[in-house]
C-alpha positions, -999 to 999 in steps of 0.1 A, spaced: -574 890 -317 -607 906 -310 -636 888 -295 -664 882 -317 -701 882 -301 -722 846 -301 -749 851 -326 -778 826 -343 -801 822 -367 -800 850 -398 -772 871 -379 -749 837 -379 -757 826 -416 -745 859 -424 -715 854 -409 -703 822 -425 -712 832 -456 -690 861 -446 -662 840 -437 -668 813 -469 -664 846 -487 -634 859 -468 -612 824 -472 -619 827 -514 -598 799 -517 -607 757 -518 -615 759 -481 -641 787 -488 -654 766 -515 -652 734 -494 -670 751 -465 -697 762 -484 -702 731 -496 -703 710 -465 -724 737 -450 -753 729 -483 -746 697 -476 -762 701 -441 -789 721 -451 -800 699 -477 -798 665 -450 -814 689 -421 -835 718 -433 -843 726 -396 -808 731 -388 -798 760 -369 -765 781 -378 -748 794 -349 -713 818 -345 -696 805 -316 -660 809 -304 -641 836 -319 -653 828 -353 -662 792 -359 -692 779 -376 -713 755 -356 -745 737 -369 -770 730 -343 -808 711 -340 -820 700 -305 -780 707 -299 -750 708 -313 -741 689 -347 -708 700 -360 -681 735 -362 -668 739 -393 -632 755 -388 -609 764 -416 -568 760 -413 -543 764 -438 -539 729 -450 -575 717 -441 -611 721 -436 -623 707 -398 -658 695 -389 -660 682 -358 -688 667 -344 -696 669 -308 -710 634 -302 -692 617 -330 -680 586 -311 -717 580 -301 -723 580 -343 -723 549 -363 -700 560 -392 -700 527 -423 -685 551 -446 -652 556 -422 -655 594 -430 -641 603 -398 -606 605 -397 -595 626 -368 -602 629 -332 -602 593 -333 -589 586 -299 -616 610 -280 -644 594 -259 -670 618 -275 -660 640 -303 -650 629 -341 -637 651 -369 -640 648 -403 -603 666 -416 -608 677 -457 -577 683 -477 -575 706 -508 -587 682 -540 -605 658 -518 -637 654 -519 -663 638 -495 -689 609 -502 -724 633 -500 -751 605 -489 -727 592 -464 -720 625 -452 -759 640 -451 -765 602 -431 -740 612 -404 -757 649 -401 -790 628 -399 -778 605 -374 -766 631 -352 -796 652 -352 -812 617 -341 -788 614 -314 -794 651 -301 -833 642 -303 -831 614 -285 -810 630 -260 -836 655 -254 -868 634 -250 -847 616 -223 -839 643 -206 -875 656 -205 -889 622 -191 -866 631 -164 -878 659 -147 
């Protein structure tokens, strides 16, 4: 498989909407829609093409990838443990000390407010994270 550069901002976006397009099946549709989805609960969020292909959603660091598989639709987020989460919308990774997935099926379909309140509190999280380690130096 050919390795694909790191890119952000405008050159990323196009990407994913490159690869939503390219999957033209539920999971493009389901990707596209978890991806609004984050838009819409963190306008400032930066798109990112990380990994051979994977999707990743960053603001004062990283948020979430958004990999595609046959049978499923992955967002994982990188401090998900650290992430209150009433909603239980995580439901794999469970057993990890840091990250949390959220693993979407063909047909199902995921609770929006609980989901933009989880992008919310992990751009929080990341902020918080960063003042921290400013008062540090």
């Amino acid at each position: 498989m050919k390795s694909q550069p790191k890119a952000a901002g405008k050159a990323a976006s196009k990407l994913i909407s490159e690869k939503i397009s390219d999957l033209a099946d539920w999971r493009g549709k389901t990707l596209a829609r978890m991806r609004t989805l984050i838009r819409e609960a963190d306008p400032e969020v930066v798109e990112e093409w990380k990994w051979m292909g994977t999707p990743v959603w960053s603001h004062d660091g990283g948020i979430c990838t958004g990999e595609s598989y046959k049978s499923i639709v992955k967002l994982t987020f990188f401090k998900g443990a650290s992430l209150k989460d009433p909603a239980k919308l995580f439901n794999s990774s469970l057993d990890g000390n840091v990250r949390r997935a959220i693993d979407i099926h063909e047909g199902e379909d995921i609770d929006a407010d609980a989901f933009k309140a989880l992008i919310r509190a992990a751009v929080a999280l990341n902020a918080s994270g960063a003042k921290k380690s400013t008062k540090r130096k």
